[in-house]
N, C-alpha and C positions, 0 to 999 in steps of 0.2 A: 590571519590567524584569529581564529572565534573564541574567547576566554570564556564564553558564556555572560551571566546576569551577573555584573557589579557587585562589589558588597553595598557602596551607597544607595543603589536602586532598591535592596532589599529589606535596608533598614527601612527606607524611608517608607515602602510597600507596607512591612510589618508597625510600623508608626501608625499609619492612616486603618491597617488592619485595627489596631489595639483601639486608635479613639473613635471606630465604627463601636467596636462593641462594649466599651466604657459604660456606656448610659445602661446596659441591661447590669454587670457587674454593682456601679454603683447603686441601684437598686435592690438585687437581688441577694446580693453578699453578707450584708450588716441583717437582711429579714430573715435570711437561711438559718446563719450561724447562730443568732438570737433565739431562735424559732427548734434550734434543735439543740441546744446547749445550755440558755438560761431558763427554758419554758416549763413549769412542774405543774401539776394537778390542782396543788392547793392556790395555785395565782388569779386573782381575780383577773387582771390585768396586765402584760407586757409591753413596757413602753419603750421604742429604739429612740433616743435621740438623735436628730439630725446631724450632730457633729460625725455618728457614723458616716451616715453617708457622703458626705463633706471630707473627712479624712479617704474614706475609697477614692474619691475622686481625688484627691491629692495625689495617692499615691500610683492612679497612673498618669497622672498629667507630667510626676518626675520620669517615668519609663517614657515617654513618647516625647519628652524633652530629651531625656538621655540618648535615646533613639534616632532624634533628627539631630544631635550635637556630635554625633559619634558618622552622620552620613554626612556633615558638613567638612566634620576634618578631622580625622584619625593621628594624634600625637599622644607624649605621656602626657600631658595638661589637660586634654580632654577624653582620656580614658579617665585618668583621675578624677577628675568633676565628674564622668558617668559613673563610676563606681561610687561616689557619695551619692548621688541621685539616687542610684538603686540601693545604698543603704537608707536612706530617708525613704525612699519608697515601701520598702519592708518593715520601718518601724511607724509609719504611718498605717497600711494594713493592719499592723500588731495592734494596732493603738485604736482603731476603728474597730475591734472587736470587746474592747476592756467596758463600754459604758451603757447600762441601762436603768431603766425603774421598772419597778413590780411594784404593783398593788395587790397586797395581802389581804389576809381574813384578820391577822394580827396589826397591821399598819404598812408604811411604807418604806421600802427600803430601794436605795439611789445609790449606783455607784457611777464615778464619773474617774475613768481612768482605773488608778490603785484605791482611789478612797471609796469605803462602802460607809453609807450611812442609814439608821435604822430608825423610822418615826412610828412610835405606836400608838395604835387610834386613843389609848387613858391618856399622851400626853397631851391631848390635840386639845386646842379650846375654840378655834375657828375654822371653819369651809368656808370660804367665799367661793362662788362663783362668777367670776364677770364676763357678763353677755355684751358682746361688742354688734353693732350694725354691720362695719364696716372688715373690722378687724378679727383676729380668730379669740377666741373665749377663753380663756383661763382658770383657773382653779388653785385658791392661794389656801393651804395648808396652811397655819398657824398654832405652833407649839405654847406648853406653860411659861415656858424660858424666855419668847418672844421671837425663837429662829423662825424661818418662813420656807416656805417650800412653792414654786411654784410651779405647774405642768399645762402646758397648752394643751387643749381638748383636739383632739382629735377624734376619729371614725370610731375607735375603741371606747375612749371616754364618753361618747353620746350615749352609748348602749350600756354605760354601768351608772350611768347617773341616778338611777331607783337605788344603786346598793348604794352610794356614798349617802344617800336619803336616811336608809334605813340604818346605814354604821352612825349617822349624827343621834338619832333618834337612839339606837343602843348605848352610845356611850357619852352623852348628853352633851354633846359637841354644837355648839352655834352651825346653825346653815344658814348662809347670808346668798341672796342674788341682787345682783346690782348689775340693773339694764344699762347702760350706754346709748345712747344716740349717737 
């Protein structure tokens, strides 16, 4: 008597399906959403932090756990632990869309999860730039107050490096570079 293909065979098929195509997801997911949700006219700059893509990939490593824990062995203790898996996986998702920086015409504004935070180029009294040999470059904002801000350079930040030039020079902001070896 032929039942056909297993449920175990099919998780486990749909498991190796989902962590084939995880790497274009976690790439493409956090630049999409950013990219057509927080993206406006007036931004200099859109920055994704990598915790996006890092929470993406979280949230399907619990689906492809939940997936091979459910083809291992079908009880209520481990529907249970898949059903939290798949809520940690959906609020991991959620959570991978809540966090970016924009560089403005007005200054900088950071949200990291629920908190937004707003730095405008009159409070600023420092730019550093540090140029690493080795390591990637940064860019340390310094506020009146003494808060700090910092943003790894990236492909974006190489190409606005003239306008943080010309925002220090507008609103008499220190520009510092400090090479590294």
């Amino acid at each position: 008597m032929n039942r056909g293909t297993s449920p175990q065979i099919k998780m486990i098929v749909f498991a190796i399906a989902l962590l084939l195509i995880t790497p274009l997801f976690v790439f493409f997911v956090p630049l999409f959403y950013s990219q057509t949700v927080y993206i406006h006219v007036d931004h200099i700059a859109l920055l994704i932090p990598m915790r996006n893509f890092v929470l993406v990939g979280v949230g399907f490593a619990c689906l492809i756990v939940m997936l091979l824990l459910l083809a291992w062995k079908r009880q209520l203790a481990t529907y249970m632990l898949g059903g939290l898996l798949v809520v940690g996986a959906i609020i991991a998702f959620l959570q991978s869309q809540t966090s970016y920086i924009v560089i403005q015409e007005s200054g900088i504004e950071t949200k990291m999860y629920s908190d937004v935070k707003n730095y405008y180029w009159e409070e600023m009294t420092d730019i550093v730039y540090d140029v690493y040999a080795t390591d990637a470059n940064t860019y340390t904002f310094t506020m009146n107050d003494g808060e700090t801000v910092e943003i790894v350079e990236n492909g974006q930040l190489q190409q606005i490096r003239g306008t943080f030039l010309s925002i220090a020079r507008q609103y008499n902001i220190n520009y510092i570079e400090n090479h590294h070896d």
